[in-house]
Kinemage of the C-alpha trace (Angstrom):
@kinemage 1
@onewidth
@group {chain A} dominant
@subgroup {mainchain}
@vectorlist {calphas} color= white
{ca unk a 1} P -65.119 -59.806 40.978
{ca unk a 2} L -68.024 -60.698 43.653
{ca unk a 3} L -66.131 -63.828 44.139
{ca unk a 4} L -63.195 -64.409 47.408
{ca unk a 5} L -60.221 -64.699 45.423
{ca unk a 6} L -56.418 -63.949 46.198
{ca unk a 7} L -56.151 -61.781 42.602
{ca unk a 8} L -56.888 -58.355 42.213
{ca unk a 9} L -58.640 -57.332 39.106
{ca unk a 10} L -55.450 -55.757 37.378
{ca unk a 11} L -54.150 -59.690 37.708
{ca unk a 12} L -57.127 -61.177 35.959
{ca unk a 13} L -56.800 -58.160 32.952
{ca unk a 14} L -53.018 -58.893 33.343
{ca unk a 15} L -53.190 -62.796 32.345
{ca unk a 16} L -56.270 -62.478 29.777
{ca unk a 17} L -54.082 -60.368 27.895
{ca unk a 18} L -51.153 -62.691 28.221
{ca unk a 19} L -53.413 -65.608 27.102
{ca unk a 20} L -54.735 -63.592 24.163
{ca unk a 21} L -50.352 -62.403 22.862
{ca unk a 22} L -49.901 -65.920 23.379
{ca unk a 23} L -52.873 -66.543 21.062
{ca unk a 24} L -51.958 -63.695 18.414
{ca unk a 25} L -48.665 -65.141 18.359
{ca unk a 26} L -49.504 -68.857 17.830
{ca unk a 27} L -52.075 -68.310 15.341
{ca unk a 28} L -50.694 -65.243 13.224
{ca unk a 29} L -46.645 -65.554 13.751
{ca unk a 30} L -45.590 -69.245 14.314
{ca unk a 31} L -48.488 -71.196 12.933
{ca unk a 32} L -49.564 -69.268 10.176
{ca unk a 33} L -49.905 -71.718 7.132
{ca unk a 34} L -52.095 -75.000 7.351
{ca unk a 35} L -48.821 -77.944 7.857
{ca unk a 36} L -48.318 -80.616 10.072
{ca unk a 37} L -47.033 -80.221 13.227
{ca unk a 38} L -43.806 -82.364 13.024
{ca unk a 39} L -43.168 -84.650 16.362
{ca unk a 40} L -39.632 -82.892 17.470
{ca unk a 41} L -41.705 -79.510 16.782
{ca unk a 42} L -44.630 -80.481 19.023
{ca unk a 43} L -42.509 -81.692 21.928
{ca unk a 44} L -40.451 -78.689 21.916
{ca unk a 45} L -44.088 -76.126 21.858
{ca unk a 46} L -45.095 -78.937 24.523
{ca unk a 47} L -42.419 -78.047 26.730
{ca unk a 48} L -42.681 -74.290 26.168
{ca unk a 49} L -46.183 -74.613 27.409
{ca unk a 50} L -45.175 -76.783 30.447
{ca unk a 51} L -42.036 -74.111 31.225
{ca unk a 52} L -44.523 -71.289 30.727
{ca unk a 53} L -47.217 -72.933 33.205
{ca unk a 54} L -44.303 -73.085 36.021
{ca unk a 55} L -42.774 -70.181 35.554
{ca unk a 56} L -46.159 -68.682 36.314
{ca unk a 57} L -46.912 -71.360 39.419
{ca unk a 58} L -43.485 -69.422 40.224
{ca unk a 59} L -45.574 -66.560 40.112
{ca unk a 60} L -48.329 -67.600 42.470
{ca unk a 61} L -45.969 -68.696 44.574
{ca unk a 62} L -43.963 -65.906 45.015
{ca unk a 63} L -47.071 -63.466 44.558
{ca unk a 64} L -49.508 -65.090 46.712
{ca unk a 65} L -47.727 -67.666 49.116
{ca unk a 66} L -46.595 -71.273 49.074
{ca unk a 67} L -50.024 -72.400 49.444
{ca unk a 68} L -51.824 -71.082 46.669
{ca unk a 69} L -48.477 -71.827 44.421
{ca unk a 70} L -49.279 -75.372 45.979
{ca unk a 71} L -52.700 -75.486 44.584
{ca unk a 72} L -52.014 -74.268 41.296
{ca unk a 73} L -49.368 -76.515 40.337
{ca unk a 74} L -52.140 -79.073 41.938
{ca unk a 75} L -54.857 -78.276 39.880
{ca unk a 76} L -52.482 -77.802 36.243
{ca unk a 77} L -51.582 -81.373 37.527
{ca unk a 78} L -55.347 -82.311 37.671
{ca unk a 79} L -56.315 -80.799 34.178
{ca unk a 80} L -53.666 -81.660 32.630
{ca unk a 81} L -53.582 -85.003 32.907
{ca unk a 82} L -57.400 -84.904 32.872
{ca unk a 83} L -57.425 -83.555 29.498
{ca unk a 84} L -55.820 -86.763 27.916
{ca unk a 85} L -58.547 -88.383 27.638
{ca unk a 86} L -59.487 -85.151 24.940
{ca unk a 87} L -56.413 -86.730 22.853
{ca unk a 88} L -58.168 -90.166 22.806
{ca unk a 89} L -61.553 -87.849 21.139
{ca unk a 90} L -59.146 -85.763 19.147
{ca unk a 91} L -57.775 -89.833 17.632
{ca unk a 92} L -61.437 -91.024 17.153
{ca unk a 93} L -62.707 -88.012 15.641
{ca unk a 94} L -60.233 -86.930 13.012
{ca unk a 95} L -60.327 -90.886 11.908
{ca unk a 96} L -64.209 -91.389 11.713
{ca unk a 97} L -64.122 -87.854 9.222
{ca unk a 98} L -61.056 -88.507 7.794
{ca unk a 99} L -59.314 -85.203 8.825
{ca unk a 100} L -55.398 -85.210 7.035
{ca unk a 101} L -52.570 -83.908 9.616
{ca unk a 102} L -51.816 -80.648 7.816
{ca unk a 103} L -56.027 -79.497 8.647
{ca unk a 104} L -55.879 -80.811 12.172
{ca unk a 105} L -54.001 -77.763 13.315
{ca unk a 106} L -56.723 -75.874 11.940
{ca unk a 107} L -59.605 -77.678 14.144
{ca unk a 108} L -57.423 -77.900 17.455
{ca unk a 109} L -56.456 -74.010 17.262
{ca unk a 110} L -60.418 -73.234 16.989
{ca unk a 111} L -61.637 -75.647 19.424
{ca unk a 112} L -59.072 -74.674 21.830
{ca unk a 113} L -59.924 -71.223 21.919
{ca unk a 114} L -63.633 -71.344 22.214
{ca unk a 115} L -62.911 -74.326 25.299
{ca unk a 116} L -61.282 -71.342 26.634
{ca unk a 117} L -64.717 -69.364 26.532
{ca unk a 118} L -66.586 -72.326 27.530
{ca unk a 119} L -64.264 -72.809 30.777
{ca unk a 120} L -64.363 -69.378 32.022
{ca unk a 121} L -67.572 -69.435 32.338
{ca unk a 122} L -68.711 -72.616 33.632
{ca unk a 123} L -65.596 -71.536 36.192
{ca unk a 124} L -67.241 -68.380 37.191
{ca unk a 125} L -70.382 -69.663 37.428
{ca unk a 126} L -69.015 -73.008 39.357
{ca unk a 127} L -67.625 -70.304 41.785
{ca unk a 128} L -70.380 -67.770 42.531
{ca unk a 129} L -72.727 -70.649 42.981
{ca unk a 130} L -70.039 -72.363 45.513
{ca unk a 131} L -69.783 -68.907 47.428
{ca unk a 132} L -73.595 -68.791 47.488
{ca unk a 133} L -74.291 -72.545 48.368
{ca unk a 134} L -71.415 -73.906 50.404
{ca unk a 135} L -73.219 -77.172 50.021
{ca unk a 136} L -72.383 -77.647 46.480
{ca unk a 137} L -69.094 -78.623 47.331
{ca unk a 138} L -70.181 -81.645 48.913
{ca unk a 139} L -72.586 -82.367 45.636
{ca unk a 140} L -69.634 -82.027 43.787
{ca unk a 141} L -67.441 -84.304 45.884
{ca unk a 142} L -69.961 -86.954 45.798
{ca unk a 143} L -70.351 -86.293 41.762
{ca unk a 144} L -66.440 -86.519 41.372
{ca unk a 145} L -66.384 -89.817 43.753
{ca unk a 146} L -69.561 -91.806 41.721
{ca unk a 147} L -67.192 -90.015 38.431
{ca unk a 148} L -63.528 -91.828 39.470
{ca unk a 149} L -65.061 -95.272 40.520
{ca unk a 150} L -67.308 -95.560 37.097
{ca unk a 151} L -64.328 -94.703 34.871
{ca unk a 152} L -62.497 -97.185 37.950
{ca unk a 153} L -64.747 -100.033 36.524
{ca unk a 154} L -65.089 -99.057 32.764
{ca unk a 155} L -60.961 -98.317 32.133
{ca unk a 156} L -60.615 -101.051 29.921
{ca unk a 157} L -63.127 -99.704 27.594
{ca unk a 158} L -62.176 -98.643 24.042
{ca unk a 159} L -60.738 -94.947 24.071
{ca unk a 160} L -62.224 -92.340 22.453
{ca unk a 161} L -65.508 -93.908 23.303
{ca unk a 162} L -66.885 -90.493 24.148
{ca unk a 163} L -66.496 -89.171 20.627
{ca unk a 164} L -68.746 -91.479 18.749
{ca unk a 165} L -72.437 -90.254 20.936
{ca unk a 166} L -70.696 -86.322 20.069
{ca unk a 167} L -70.251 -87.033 16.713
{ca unk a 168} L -73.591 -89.025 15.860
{ca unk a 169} L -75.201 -85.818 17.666
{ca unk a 170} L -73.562 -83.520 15.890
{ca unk a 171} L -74.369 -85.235 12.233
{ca unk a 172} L -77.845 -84.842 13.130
{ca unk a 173} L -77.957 -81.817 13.854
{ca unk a 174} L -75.471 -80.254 11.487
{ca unk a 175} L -76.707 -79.925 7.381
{ca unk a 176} L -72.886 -81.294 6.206
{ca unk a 177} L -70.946 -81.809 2.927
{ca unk a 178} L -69.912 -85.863 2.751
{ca unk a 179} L -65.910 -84.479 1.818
{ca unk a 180} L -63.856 -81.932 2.616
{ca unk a 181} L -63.736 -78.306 0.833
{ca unk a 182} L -60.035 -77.485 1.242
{ca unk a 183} L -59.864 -75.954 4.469
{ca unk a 184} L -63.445 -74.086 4.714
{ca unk a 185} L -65.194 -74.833 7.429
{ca unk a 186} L -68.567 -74.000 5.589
{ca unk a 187} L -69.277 -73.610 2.187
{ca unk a 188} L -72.122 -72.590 0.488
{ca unk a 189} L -74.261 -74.889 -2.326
{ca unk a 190} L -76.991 -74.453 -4.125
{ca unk a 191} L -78.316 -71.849 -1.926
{ca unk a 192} L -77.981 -73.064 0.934
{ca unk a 193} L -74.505 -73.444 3.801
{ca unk a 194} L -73.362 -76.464 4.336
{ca unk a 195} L -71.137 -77.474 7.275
{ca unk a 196} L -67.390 -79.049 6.275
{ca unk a 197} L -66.092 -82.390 8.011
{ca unk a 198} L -63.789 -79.461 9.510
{ca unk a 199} L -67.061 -77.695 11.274
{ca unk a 200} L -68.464 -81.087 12.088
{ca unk a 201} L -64.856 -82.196 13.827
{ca unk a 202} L -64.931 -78.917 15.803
{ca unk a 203} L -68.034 -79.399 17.067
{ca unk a 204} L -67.598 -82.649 18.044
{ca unk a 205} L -64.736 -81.747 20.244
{ca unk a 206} L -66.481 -79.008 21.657
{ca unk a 207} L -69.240 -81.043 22.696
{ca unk a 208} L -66.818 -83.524 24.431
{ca unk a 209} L -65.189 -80.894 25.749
{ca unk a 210} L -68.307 -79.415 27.795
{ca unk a 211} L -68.860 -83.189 28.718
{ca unk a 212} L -65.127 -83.830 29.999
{ca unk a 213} L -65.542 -79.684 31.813
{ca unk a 214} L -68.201 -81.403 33.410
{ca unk a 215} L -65.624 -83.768 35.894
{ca unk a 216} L -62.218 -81.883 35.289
{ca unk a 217} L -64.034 -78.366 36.947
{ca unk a 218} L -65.058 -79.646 40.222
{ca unk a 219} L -62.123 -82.010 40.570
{ca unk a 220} L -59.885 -78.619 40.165
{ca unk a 221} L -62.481 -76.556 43.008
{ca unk a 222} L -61.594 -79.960 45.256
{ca unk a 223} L -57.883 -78.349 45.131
{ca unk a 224} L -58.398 -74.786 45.491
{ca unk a 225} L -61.765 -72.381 45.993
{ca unk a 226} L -60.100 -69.630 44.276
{ca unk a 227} L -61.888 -68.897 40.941
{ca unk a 228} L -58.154 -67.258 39.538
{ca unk a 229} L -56.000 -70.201 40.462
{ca unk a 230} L -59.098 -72.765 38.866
{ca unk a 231} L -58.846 -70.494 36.254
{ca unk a 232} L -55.335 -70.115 35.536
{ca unk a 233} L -54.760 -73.295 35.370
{ca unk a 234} L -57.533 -74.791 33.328
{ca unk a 235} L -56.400 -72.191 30.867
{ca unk a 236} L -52.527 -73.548 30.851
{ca unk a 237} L -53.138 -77.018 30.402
{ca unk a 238} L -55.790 -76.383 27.555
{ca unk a 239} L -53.054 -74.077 25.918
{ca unk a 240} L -50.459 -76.989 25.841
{ca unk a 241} L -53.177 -79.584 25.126
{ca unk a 242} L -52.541 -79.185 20.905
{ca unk a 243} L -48.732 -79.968 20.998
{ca unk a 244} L -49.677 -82.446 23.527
{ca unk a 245} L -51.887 -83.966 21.019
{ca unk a 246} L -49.095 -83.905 17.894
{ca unk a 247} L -46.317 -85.399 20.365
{ca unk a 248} L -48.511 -87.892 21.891
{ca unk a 249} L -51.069 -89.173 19.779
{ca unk a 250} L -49.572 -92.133 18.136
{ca unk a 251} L -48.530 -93.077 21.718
{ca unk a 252} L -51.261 -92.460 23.916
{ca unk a 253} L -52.608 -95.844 23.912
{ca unk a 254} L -49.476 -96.866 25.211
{ca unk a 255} L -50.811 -95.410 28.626
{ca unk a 256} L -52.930 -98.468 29.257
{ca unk a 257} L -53.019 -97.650 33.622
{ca unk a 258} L -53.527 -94.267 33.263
{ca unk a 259} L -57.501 -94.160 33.078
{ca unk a 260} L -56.860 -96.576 36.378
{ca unk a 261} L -54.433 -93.222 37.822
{ca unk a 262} L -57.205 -90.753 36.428
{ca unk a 263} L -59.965 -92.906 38.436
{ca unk a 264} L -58.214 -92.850 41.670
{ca unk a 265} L -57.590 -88.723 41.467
{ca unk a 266} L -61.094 -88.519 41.044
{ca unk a 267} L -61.470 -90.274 44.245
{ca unk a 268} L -59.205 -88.573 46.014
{ca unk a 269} L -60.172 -85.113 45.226
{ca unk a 270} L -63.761 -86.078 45.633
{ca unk a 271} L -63.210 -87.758 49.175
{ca unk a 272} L -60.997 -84.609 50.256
{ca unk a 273} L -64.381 -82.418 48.807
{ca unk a 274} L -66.993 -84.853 51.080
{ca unk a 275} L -65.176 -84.527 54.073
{ca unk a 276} L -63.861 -80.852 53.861
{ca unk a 277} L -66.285 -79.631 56.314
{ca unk a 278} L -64.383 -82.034 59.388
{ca unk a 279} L -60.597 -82.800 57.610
{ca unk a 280} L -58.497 -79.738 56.397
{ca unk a 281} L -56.272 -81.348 53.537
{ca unk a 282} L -53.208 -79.038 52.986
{ca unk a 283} L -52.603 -77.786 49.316
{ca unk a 284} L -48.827 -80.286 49.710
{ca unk a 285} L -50.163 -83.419 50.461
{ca unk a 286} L -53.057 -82.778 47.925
{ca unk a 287} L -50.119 -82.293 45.249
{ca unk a 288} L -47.941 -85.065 46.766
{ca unk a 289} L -51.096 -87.462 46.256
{ca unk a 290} L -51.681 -86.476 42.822
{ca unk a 291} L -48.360 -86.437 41.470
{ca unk a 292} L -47.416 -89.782 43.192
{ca unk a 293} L -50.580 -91.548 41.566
{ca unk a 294} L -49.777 -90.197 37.966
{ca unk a 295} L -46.215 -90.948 38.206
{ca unk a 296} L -47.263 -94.466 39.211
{ca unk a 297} L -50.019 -95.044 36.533
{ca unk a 298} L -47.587 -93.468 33.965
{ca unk a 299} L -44.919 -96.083 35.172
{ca unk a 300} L -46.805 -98.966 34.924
{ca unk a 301} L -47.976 -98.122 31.385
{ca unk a 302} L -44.246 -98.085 30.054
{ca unk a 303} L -43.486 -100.551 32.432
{ca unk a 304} L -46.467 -103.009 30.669
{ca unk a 305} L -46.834 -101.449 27.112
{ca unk a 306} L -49.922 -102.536 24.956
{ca unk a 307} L -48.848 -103.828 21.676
{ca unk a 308} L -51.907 -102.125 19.191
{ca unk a 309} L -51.626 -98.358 19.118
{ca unk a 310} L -54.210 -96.281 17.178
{ca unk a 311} L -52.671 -94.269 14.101
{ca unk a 312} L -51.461 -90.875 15.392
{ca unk a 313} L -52.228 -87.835 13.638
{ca unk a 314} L -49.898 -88.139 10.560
{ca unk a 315} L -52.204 -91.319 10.052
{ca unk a 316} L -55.466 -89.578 10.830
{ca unk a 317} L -57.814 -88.966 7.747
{ca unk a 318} L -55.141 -89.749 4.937
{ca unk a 319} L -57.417 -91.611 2.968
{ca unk a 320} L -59.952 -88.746 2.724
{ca unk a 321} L -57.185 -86.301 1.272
{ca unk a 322} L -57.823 -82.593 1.592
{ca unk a 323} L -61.043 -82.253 0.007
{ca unk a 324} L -61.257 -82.040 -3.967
{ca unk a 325} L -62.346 -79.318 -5.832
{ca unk a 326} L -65.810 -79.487 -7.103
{ca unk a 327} L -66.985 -75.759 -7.285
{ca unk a 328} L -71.003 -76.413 -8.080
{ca unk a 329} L -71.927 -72.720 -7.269
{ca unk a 330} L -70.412 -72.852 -3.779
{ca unk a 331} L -68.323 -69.851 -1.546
{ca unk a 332} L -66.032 -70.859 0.905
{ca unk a 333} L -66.230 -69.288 4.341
């Protein structure tokens, strides 16, 4: 690989083609048919992605050592819980276009797999430049410490806040159709392709995506320097972060602290980064840290629930149906 990493080649060839069964079989055995993921079904794939993601830190551990088993289950911790603050875009987005429940599947299977693209590469490229420039890490302690006390001071802002700049962009940018066509994501009228509410929704996520890559990356490096362990688990918690969204969604407001939890990781990781070159932080009191300010910030939040929750994804984009007919010379795509 170029890059110091605990994984031989065979074990990064090994789990690509794990991730890509797991796709095959999501997309073209158990999800085959545009429906609504029901909430009893999406806790239950939720779970199977969690079991999978330890059963694999098992792995590591066993594989590699307790320390690098450590810093995986450390860094799924980080993204994981990182990547909530996707569910609040996911909300925003499929309200503002109207996307119904039954098509959301659709955009969250798509923009999953190319965040999986996106990832690996920043990740790669995040890595050869820290083995080249040592003092990056301290650039990216500093950027994860200004990160944590900003979203510190904002928490109380409206969620989903992030989607409305992505989506404004994206209109701009993007010829569109005003409804939906079915479940196309283009379609093609009077000569010309037009992008879907579907298409526009995908990129809209994607764009957020690269923006929320931009904090949940380094904060992960701040764990562990291996490129296969930042890897590996980036790519589990994005895996499980669809079910997450179905089982969560209508509840995720109810985590009022955890922006407040999310801050102080942030912090934490980007302190431990800043002073890495004079304090050696071992990979268990790293995890014990992180899991101990989650499990608090997820405690208070049920402990203090907010009364107004947003509509969850069976509410999401009712009104707007699933697009009419209307054939004026047009071809799906």
């Amino acid at each position: 690989m170029g890059l110091s990493s605990v994984a031989s080649p065979w074990w990064w060839a090994g789990f690509g083609a794990l991730v890509l069964a797991l796709l095959a079989l999501d997309l073209g055995v158990f999800h085959r048919r545009d429906q609504a993921m029901t909430p009893r079904q999406a806790l239950a794939w939720s779970g199977f992605w969690i079991a999978l993601a330890l059963l694999f830190g098992v792995g590591v551990f066993l594989r590699f050592g307790a320390e690098r088993g450590e810093e995986f289950l450390a860094g799924y911790l980080v993204e994981y819980s990182l990547s909530v603050d996707n569910l609040f875009v996911f909300v925003a987005v499929f309200g503002a276009l109207r996307i119904p429940a039954a098509l959301q599947r659709r955009v969250l299977f798509w923009g999953i797999l190319s965040a999986l693209v996106l990832r690996a590469a920043m990740i790669l490229a995040g890595a050869a430049l820290l083995e080249r420039f040592h003092w990056l890490m301290y650039a990216f302690g500093g950027l994860l410490l200004l990160t944590g006390l900003k979203l510190w001071w904002r928490r109380r802002e409206e969620a989903g806040a992030e989607a409305g700049p992505a989506l404004r962009w994206v209109r701009r940018l993007v010829p569109s159709t005003p409804e939906l066509r079915g479940s196309a994501f283009l379609v093609r009228e009077n000569g010309r392709w037009l992008a879907t509410p579907l298409l526009l929704a995908l990129m809209a996520i994607e764009v957020a995506d690269v923006v929320f890559a931009v904090d949940s990356i380094p904060a992960v490096f701040g764990v562990t320097r291996d490129p296969f362990i930042v890897f590996t688990s980036n790519v589990f918690a994005i895996l499980g972060l669809r079910s997450l969204y179905f089982a969560l969604a209508a509840l995720v407001d109810r985590f009022t602290h955890l922006k407040a939890g999310l801050a102080l990781v942030l912090v934490f990781v980007g302190a431990k980064m800043v002073a890495a070159g004079w304090v050696k932080v071992p990979a268990a009191i790293s995890l014990a840290v992180i899991t101990g300010i989650l499990a608090a910030a997820v405690a208070a939040s049920l402990w203090r629930p907010r009364a107004a929750r947003p509509a969850g994804p069976e509410g999401a984009g009712e009104p707007g149906g699933t697009g009419g007919s209307g054939r004026s010379r047009r071809e799906a795509a």
